[in-house]
C-alpha positions in Angstrom: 47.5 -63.7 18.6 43.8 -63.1 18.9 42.3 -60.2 18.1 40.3 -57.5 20.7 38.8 -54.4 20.9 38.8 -51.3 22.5 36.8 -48.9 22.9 38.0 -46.1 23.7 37.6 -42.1 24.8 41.1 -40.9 23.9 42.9 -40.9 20.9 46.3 -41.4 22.2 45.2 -45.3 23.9 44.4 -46.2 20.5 47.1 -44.8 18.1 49.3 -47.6 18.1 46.7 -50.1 16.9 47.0 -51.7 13.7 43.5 -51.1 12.9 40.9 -48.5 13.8 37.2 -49.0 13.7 35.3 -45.5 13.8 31.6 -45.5 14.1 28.9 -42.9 14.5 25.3 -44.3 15.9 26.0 -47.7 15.2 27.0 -47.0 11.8 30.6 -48.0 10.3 32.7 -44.6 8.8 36.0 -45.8 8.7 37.9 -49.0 9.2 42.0 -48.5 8.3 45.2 -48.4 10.0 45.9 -45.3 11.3 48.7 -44.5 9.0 45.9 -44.5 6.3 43.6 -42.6 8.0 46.0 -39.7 9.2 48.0 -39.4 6.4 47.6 -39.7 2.1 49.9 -39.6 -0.6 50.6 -36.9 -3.1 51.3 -37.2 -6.9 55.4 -37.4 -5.3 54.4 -40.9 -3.2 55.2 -38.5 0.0 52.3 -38.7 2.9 51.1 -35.4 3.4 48.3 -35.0 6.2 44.8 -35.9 5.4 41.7 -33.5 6.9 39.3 -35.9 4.7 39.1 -38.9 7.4 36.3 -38.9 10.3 39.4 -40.1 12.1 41.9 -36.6 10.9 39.0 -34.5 12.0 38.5 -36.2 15.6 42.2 -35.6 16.0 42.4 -32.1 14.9 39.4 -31.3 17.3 42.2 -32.6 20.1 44.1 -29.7 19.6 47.3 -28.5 17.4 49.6 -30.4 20.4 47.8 -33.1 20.7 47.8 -33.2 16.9 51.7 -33.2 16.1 52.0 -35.9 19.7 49.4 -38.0 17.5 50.7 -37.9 13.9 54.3 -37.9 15.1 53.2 -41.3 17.3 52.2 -42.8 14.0 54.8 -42.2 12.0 57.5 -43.5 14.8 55.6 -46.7 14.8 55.6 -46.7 11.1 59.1 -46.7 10.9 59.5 -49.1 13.6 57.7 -51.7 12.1 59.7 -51.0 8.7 62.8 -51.8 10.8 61.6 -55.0 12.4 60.9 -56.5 8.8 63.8 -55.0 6.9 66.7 -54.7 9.7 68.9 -57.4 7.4 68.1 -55.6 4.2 68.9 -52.4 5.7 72.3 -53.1 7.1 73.4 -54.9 4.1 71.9 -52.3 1.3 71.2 -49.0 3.0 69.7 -47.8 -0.1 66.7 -49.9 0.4 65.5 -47.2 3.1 62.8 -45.3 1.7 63.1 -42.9 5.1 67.1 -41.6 4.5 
């Protein structure tokens, strides 16, 4: 598959991407999935939301519903992927799940 780019004015057209690319005046800020840039881990290994991010604060300036549609977004497709590489593992050992 070859690789594109969008550039886009709404958050929500680019959440599912693998990779996001922010820039301010030409200049490179961030460059992560989103998972990395909306969330980090605590001492525990759970994600917790991150307000550090260029990326967390464009998505907290879309409002607290837009917000928990975003982060929630992420997470599903989080999770989805997980399945797709682990659905053998899973229905043979279900305590390989890190998410039960």
């Amino acid at each position: 598959m070859l690789p594109f780019f969008t550039i886009a004015h709404r958050l929500n057209t680019i959440i599912d991407y693998d990779k996001i690319l922010v820039l301010d005046k030409v200049k490179v800020l961030e460059y992560d999935s989103p998972k990395n840039l909306l969330y980090e881990t605590d001492e525990n290994r759970k994600l917790i939301p991150n307000s550090k991010t260029e990326f967390s604060k464009l998505v907290q300036e879309t409002g607290i519903k837009n917000v928990l549609l975003l982060r929630s977004r992420e997470f599903a497709n989080r999770y989805e992927r997980y399945l797709k590489k682990n659905i053998v593992t899973i229905i043979n050992n279900n305590n390989n799940n890190p998410f039960t």
